[in-house]
C-alpha positions in Angstrom: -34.9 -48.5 -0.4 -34.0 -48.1 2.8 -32.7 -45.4 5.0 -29.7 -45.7 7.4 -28.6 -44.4 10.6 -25.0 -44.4 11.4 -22.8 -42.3 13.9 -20.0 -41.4 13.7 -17.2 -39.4 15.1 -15.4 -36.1 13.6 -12.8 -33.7 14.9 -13.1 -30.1 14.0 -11.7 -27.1 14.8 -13.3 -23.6 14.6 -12.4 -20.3 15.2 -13.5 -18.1 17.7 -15.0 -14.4 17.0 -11.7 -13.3 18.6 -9.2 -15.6 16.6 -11.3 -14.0 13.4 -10.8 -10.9 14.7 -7.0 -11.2 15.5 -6.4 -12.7 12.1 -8.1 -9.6 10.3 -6.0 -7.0 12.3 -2.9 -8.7 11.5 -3.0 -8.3 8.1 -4.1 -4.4 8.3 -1.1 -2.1 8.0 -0.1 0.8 10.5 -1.4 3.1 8.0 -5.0 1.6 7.7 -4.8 0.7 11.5 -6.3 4.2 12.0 -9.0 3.6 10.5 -10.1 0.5 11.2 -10.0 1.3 15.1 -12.3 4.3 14.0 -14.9 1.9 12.5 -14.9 0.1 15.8 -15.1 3.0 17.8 -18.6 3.9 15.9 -20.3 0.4 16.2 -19.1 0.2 19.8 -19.8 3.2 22.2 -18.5 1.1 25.0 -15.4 1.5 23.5 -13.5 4.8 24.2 -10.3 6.3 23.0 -7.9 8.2 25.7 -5.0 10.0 26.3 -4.5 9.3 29.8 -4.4 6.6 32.4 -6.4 6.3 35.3 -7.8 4.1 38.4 -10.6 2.2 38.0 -12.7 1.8 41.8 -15.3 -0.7 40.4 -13.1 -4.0 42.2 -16.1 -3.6 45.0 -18.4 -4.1 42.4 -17.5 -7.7 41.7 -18.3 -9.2 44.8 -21.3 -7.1 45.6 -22.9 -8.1 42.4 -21.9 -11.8 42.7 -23.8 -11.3 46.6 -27.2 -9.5 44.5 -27.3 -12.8 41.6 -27.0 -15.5 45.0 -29.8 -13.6 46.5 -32.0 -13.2 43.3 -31.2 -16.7 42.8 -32.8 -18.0 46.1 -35.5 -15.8 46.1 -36.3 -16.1 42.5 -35.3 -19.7 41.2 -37.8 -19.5 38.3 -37.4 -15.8 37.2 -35.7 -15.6 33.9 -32.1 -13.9 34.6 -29.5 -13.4 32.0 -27.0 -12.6 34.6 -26.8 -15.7 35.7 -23.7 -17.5 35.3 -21.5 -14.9 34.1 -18.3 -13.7 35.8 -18.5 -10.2 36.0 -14.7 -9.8 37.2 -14.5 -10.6 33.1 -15.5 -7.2 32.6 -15.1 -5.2 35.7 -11.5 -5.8 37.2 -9.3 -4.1 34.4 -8.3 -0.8 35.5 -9.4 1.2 32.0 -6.0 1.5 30.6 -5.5 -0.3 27.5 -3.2 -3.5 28.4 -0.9 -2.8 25.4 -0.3 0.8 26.9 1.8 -0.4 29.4 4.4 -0.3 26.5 8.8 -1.4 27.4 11.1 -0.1 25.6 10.5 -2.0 22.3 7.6 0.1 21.9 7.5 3.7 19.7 6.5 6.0 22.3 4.6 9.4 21.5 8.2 11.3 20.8 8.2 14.8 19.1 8.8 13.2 15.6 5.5 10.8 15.7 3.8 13.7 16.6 5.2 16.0 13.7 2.9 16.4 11.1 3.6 16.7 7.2 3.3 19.6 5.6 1.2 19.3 1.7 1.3 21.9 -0.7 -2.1 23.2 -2.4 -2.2 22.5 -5.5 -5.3 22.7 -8.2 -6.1 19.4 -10.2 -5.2 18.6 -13.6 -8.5 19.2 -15.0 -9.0 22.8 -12.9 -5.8 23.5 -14.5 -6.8 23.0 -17.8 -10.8 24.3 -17.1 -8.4 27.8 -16.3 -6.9 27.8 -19.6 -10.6 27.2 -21.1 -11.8 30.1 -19.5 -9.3 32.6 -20.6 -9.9 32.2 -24.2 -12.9 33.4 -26.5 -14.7 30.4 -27.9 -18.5 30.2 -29.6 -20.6 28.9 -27.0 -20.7 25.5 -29.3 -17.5 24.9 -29.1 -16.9 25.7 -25.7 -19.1 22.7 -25.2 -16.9 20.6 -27.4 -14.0 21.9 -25.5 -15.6 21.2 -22.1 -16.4 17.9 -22.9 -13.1 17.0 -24.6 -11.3 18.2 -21.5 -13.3 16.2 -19.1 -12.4 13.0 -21.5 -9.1 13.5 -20.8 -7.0 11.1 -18.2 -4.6 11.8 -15.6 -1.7 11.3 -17.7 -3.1 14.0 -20.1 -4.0 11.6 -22.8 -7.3 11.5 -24.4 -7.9 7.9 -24.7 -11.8 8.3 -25.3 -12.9 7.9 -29.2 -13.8 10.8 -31.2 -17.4 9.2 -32.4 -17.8 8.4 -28.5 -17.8 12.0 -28.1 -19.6 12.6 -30.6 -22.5 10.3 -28.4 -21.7 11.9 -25.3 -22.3 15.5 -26.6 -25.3 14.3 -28.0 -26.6 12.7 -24.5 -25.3 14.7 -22.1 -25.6 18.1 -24.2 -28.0 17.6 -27.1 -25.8 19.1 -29.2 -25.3 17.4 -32.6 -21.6 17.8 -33.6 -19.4 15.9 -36.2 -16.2 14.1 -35.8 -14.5 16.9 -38.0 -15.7 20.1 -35.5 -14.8 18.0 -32.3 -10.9 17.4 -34.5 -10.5 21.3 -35.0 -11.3 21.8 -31.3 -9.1 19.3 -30.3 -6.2 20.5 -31.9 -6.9 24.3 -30.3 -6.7 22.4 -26.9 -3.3 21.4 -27.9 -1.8 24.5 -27.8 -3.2 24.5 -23.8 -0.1 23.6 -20.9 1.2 21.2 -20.4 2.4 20.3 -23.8 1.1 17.2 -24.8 -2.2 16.9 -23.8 -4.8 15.7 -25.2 -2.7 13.9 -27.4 -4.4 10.4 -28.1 -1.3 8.2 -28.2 2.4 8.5 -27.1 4.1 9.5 -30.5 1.0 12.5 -30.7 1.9 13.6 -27.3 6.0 13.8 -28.6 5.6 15.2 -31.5 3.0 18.3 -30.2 6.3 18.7 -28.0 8.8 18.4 -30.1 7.0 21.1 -32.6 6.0 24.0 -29.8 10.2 23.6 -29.0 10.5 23.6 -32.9 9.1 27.1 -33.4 10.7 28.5 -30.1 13.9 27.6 -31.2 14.6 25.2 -33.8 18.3 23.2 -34.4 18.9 20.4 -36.7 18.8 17.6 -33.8 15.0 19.2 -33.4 14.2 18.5 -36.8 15.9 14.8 -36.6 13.7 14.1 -33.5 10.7 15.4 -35.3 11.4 13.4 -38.4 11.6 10.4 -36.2 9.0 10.6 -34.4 6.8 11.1 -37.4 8.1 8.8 -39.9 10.1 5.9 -38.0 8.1 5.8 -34.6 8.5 2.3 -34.8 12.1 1.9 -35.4 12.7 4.7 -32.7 10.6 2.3 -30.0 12.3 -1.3 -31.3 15.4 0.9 -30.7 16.7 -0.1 -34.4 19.5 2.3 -34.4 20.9 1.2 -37.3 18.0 1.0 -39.4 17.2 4.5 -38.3 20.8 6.2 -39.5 20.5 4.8 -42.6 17.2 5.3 -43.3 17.6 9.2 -42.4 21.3 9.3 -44.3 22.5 10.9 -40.9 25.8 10.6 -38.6 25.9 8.4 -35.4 26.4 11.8 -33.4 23.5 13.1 -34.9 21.0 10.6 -34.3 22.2 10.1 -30.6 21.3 14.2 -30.0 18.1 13.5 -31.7 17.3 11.1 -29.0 18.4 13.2 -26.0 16.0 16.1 -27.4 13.0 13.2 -27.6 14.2 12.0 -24.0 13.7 15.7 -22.7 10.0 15.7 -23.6 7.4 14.3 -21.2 5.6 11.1 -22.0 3.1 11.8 -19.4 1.8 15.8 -19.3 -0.7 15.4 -17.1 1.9 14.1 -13.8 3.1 17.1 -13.2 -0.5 18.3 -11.6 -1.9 17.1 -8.8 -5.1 14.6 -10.0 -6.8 15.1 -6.6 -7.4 17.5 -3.9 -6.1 14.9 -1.1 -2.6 14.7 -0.5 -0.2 12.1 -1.9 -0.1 8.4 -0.1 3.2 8.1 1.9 4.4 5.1 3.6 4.1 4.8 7.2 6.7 2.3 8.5 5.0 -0.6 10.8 8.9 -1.1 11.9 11.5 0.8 13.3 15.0 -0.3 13.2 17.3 2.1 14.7 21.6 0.9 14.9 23.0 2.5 18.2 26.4 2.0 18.3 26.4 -1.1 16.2 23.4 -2.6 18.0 20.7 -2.9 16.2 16.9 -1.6 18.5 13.3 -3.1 16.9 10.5 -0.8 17.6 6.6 -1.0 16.5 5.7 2.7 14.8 3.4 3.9 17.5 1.4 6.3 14.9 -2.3 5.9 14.2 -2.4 3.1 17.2 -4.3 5.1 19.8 -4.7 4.4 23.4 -8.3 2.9 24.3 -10.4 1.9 27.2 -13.6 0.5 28.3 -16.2 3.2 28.1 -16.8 4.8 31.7 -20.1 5.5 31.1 -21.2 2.0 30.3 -18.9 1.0 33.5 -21.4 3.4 35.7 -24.6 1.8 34.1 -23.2 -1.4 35.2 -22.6 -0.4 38.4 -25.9 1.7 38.8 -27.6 -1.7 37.7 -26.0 -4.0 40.3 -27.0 -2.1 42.8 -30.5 -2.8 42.2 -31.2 -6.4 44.0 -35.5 -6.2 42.0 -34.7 -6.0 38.9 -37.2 -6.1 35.2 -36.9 -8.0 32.8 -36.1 -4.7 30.9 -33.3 -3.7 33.2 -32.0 -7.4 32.9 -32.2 -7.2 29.2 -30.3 -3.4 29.4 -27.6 -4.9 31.3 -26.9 -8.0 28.9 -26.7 -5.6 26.3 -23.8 -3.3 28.1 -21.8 -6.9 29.1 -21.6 -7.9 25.3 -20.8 -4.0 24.3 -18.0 -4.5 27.1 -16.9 -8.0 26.6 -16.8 -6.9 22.5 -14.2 -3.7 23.3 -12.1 -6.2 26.1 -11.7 -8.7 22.8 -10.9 -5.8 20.6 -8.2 -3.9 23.0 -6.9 -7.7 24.0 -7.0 -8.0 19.9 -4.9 -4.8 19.5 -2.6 -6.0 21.8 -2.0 -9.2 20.6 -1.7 -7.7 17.6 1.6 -5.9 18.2 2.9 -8.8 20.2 2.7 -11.0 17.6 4.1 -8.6 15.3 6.7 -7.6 17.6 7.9 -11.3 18.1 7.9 -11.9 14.2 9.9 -9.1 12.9 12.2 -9.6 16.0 13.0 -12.8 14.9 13.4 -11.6 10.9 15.8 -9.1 12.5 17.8 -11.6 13.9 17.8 -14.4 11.1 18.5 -11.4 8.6 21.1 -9.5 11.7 24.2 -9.1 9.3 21.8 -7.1 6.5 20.2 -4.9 8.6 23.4 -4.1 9.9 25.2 -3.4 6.9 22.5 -2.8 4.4 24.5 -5.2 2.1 22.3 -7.0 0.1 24.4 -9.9 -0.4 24.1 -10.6 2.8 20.8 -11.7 3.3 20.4 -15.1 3.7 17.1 -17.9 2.1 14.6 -16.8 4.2 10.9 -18.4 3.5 8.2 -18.5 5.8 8.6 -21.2 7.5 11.6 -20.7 9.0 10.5 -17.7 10.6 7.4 -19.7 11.2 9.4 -22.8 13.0 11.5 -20.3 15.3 8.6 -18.3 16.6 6.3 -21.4 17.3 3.7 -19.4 14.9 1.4 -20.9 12.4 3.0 -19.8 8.6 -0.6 -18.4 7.7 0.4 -16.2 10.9 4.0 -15.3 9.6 2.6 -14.6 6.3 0.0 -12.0 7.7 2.3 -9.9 9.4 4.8 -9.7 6.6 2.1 -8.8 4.2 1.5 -5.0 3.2 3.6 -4.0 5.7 6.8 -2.1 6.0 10.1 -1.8 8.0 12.3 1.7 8.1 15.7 0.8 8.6 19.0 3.3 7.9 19.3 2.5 4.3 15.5 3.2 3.3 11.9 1.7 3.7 11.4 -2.1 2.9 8.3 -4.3 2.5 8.5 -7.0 5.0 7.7 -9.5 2.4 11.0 -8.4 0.1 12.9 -9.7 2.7 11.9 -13.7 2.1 13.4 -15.4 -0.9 14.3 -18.5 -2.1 17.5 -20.7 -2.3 20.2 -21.0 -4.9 23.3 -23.6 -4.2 26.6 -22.1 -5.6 29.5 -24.6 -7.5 30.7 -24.7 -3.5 27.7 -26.2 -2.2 26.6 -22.9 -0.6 23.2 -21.8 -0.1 22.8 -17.9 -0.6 19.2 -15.5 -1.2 18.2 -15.4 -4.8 17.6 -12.1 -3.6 21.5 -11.9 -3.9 21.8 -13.3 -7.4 18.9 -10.6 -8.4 21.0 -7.7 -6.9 24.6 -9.4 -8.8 22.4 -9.5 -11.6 21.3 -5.7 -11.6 24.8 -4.8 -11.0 25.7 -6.5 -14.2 23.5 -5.0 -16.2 24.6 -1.6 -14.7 28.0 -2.0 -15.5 27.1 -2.9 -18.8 28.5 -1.4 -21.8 25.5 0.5 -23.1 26.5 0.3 -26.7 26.3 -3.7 -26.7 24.6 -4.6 -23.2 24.6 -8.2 -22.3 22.0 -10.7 -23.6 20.1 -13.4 -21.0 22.9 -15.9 -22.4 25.7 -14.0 -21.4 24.1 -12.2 -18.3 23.8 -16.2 -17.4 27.4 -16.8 -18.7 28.5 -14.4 -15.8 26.9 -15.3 -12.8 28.0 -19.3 -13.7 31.3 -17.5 -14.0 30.6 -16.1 -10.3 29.8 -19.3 -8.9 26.0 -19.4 -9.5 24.4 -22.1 -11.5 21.6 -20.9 -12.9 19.4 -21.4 -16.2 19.1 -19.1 -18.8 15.3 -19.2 -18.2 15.3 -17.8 -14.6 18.4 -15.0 -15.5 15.2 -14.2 -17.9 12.4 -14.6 -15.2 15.0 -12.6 -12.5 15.4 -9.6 -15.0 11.6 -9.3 -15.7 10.9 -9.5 -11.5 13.4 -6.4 -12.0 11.6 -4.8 -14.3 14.9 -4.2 -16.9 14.0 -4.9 -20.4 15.5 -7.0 -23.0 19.1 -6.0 -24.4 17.9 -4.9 -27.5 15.7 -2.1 -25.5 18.7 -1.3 -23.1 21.3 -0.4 -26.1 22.4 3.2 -26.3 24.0 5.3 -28.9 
């Protein structure tokens, strides 16, 4: 066996740390843009966030440290230097200021609404609430450790999901205390009477029917007892929505089963929503995208909130300057000074990063703005035209992984509400004309179908697929399906009303 040498020739193409780092800031949102600068801002202290511009008088600087490496140089040929070679106007000519703070108009500027903060109510958790209601009751100190630990089985929605004999295990673990399915049961039901009703309920027709009775005893009707009857002896008929099965079954009126359903309707199929589950405030979206119509002309804007203004540390700048000052210097104070470039050169490829960042942005929703001109002027969905990422791709002369970064996770405010970028791109369908419209526009024909339905006998896939061919859509029964699950509406049989 021998062994072979050949050569040959391959083309390859890398990334660079700053590509990397572009690509990874294009996909983080406005609202998570924040934070990310706040992570860089800790692992770089050459990188400084301000409020304020300023001059920078470092230009000197350039040419008198370029004069101190020539000198070195001649004098010391041999002496290791990691100076040499490197342009210093690469760090030392920018002026401080951010480059993407010298915003135009297109840019959200700090305005009294970006600066308006949100107002959140203090409310206790759902399992403080119910710890309250614990504590205002006499209970042996056994079962007050039943109780305790019951309660903190219990999920957000109020349900307890957890098995009794797993209880059972966890009071025998965590409290060495030896109880029996039948003491943790009694306990249980005690916590039912707590508020909200419902909860601890360990399934959806529990949770009704501890409802439906506490509005029993307060003031009871026949529709009351109907509901209750339901929910306890035809819970499955009453989810299948077998009306008919369920009036004959009961020997009741049409009338009377329909109020029966509007008292179960009235009850709450998740207790534990109406509490706050943490102590930090509720999530809101926080539009990347501004679209404002002034006078039938419609204005882009980039939301300017959570994108602070940052600089190159001036600190680190006077270090620099303080070393180049100093023609003799160690091998310590050379090794100081490489380690203040990279800081530097890493928070110019960040800030560059940043703005590049909201260029490219800028430059891709411009362009979905104008491709989609006639929606986000009217807000009429039927409007909107096949969009898919390469055509945004081919007008903006940007790669589609590019395209598909910006429109991911993030979010345009327009006049008619708050969007996902990524709702906006949709697929073909040709119509009996030849035409090619959204099937984002056969999904919103679609919904208005089905709302204009009559309730009583609403429209199967067949004839929901009957309609729009009617319209001038051809479509397959299959996809009316597929479109109709993407809109979360359920089947006809689960849509039908008394």
């Amino acid at each position: 066996m021998s062994l072979k040498l050949n050569q040959s020739q391959k083309q390859l193409q890398k990334l660079s740390p700053q590509q990397i780092q572009l690509m990874k800031l294009l996909q983080v949102p406005t609202a998570s843009l924040e934070q990310r600068i706040k992570e860089e801002l800790e692992v770089n202290p050459a990188l400084e966030e301000t409020d304020y511009e300023e001059e920078d008088e470092l230009d000197k600087l350039v040419k008198g440290e370029a004069a101190t490496e020539k000198e070195e140089k001649k004098e010391e040929e041999e002496e290791y230097d990691p100076l040499e070679g490197m342009d210093m106007s690469d760090y030392l000519t920018d002026d401080g200021i951010a480059s993407y703070k010298l915003r135009d108009d297109n840019y959200g500027g700090d305005s009294e609404d970006d600066n308006k903060t949100i107002p959140y109510a203090v409310v206790g958790t759902f399992h403080e609430h119910l710890m309250k209601q614990l504590g205002m009751v006499k209970l042996e100190e056994r079962e007050y450790l039943i109780a305790n630990q019951i309660i903190g089985s219990i999920d957000d929605d109020g349900y307890l999901r957890r098995e009794l004999e797993a209880i059972v295990d966890d009071l025998s673990f965590s409290q060495n205390l030896e109880a029996t399915e039948e003491e943790i049961e009694e306990v249980l039901k005690f916590i039912h009477k707590f508020e909200p009703a419902g909860v601890g309920a360990r399934d959806l027709q529990e949770c009704l029917l501890i409802q439906i009775r506490r509005k029993s005893k307060r003031h009871s009707n026949k529709y009351l007892e109907i509901a209750e009857d339901v929910l306890e002896n035809h819970f499955e008929e009453f989810a299948k929505k077998h009306y008919t099965k369920l009036i004959k079954s009961l020997s009741i009126s049409n009338n009377d089963l329909k109020y029966a359903i509007e008292e179960v309707l009235k009850l709450n199929p998740k207790p534990g929503g109406t509490y706050s589950n943490s102590a930090k405030p509720e999530n809101y979206i926080i539009p990347d995208f501004i679209i404002h119509n002034d006078n039938g002309e419609l204005l882009l804007r980039l939301n300017s909130r959570n994108a602070p203004d940052l600089r190159i540390s001036d600190n680190y700048k006077d270090m620099l300057k303080s070393y180049s000052k100093t023609k003799k210097r160690s091998r310590k104070q050379k090794d100081a000074v490489m380690f203040i470039k990279q800081k530097i050169d890493a928070a110019k490829w960040f800030i560059d990063a940043i703005r590049q960042r909201q260029q490219t942005m800028l430059k891709t929703m411009q362009t979905i703005l104008d491709y989609q001109y006639d929606y986000f002027l009217t807000g009429d969905e039927t409007k909107l035209r096949p969009m898919i990422l390469k055509d945004i791709a081919e007008i903006t002369g940007l790669d589609i992984s590019t395209i598909s970064r910006v429109s991911n996770s993030k979010y345009v405010q327009t006049e008619f509400g708050t969007f996902k970028l990524k709702s906006f791109f949709s697929e073909s369908l040709q119509t009996d004309s030849g035409e090619e419209v959204s099937t984002r526009e056969v999904k919103k024909i679609l919904e208005d179908l089905i709302d204009n339905e009559n309730k009583r006998k609403p429209l199967s896939d067949q004839k929901l697929t009957e309609a729009l061919v009617t319209k001038g859509y051809n479509i397959a029964r299959r996809t009316v399906a597929k479109y109709r699950e993407q809109l979360n509406i359920p089947v006809a049989r689960l849509r039908k009303q008394l």
